[in-house]
C-alpha positions in Angstrom: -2.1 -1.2 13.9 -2.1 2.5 14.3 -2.6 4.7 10.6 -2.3 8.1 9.9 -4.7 9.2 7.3 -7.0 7.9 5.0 -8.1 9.2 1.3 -11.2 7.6 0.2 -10.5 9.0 -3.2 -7.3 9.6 -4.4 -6.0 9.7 -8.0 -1.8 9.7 -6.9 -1.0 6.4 -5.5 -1.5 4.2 -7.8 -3.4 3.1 -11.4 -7.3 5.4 -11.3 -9.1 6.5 -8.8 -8.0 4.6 -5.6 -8.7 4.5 -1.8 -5.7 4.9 -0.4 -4.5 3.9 3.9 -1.1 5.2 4.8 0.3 3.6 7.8 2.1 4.0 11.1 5.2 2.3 11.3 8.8 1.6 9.2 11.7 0.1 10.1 13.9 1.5 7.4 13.8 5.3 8.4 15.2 6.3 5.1 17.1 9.8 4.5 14.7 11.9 2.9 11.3 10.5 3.2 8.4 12.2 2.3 6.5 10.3 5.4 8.9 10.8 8.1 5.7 11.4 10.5 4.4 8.2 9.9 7.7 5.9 10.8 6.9 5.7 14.7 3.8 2.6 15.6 2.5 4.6 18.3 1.8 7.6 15.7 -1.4 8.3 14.3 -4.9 6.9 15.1 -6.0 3.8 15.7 -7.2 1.4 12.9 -10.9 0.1 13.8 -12.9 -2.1 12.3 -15.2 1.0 11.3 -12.6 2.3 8.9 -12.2 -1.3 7.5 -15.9 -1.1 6.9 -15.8 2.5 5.6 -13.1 1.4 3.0 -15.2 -1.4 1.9 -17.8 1.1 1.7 -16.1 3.7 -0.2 -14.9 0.4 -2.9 -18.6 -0.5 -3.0 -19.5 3.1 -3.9 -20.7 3.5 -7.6 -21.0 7.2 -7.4 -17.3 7.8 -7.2 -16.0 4.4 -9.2 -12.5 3.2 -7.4 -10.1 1.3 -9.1 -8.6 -0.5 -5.5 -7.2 0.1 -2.6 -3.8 1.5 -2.4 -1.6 0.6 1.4 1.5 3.5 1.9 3.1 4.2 5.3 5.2 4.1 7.1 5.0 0.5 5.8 1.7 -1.7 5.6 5.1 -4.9 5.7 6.5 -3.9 9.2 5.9 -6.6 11.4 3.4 -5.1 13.4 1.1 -4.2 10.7 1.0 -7.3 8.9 -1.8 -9.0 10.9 -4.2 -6.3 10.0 -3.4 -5.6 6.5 -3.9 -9.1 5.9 -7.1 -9.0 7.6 -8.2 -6.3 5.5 -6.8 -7.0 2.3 -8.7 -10.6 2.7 -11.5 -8.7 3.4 -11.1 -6.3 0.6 -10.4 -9.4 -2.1 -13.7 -10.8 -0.9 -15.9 -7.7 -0.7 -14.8 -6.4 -3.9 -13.5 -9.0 -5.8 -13.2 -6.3 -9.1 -10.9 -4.3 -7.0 -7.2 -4.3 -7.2 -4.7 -3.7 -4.6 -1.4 -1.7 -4.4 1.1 -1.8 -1.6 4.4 0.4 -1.0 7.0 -1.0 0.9 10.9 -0.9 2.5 10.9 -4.3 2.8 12.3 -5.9 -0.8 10.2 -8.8 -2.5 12.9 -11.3 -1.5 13.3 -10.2 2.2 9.8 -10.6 3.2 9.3 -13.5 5.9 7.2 -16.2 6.0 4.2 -13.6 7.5 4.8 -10.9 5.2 4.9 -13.2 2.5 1.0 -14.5 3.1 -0.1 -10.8 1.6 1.2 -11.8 -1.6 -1.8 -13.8 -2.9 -3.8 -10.7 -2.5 -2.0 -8.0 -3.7 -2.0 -7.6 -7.3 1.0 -4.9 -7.5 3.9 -4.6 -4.8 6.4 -1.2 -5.3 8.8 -2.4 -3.2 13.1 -1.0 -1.8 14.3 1.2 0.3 13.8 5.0 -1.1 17.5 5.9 -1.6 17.9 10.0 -1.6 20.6 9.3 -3.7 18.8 8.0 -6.9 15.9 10.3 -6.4 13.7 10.4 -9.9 10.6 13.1 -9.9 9.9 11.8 -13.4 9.4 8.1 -11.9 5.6 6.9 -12.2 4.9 5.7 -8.7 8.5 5.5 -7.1 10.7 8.0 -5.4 13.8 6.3 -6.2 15.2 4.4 -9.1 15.8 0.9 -7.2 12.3 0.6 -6.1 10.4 -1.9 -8.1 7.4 -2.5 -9.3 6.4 -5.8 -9.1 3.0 -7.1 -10.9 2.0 -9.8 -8.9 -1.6 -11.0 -10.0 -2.4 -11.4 -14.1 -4.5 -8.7 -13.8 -2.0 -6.9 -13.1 0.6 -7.5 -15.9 -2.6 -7.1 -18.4 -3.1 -3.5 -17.2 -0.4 -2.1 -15.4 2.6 -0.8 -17.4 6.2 -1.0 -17.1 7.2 2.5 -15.5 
């Protein structure tokens, strides 16, 4: 998996301060995107297993207190990626078991394949749909577009997070 750039503290993507991977990657190549750069897999830099410590680090990190760990892209679902997200969100879940994570993707809830579908358990809140140029919102809290959704996968999530 190949990424293009990694914030280890961002307040934008997501609920609090978050660390926040964005991803090489996306089969959907929506009009309009704000990430064009990031659609192609070869793009970007290569995702080691010293960045997947340095997140864990920068979770860990009491100075700067981070909510979670956000995933963008490109898309963290394309088939490609979905090997090492899921390594690292394991890793993240067992690490830092008081940190939530957020994921953005094309891919909708009820298209995801068996694979893509074995990330569930550890996210705890999936913004998922196409971003359609056509239903652009500004005013929408973490969404381009109104037909993404925001899905609140994990309790902890439907405690905290509110409906957008």
């Amino acid at each position: 998996m190949n990424y293009h750039k990694y914030y280890p503290v961002d307040v934008v993507n997501g609920l609090g301060t978050r660390c926040t991977l964005f991803v090489s990657g996306c089969v959907h190549q929506c009009k309009g995107c704000y990430n064009q750069s990031t659609q192609r897999l070869d793009s970007g830099h290569p995702f080691t297993d010293e960045l997947a410590d340095r997140i864990i680090q920068d979770l860990s990190d009491t100075r700067i207190k981070r909510r979670g760990l956000s995933l963008s892209g490109g898309d963290p679902l394309h088939p490609a990626n979905v090997g090492a997200i899921l390594a690292l969100v394991k890793r993240v879940k067992q690490s830092c078991p008081d940190k939530d994570i957020w994921c953005w993707s094309g891919y909708r809830l009820e298209e995801l394949d068996e694979a893509q579908q074995a990330l569930l358990p550890y996210l705890d809140v999936l913004i998922d749909g196409r971003f359609e140029q056509a239903l652009a919102d500004p005013s929408l809290l973490w969404r381009g577009s109104s037909n993404q959704v925001v899905h609140r996968l994990s309790q902890r999530a439907r405690d905290t997070v509110s409906a957008p």
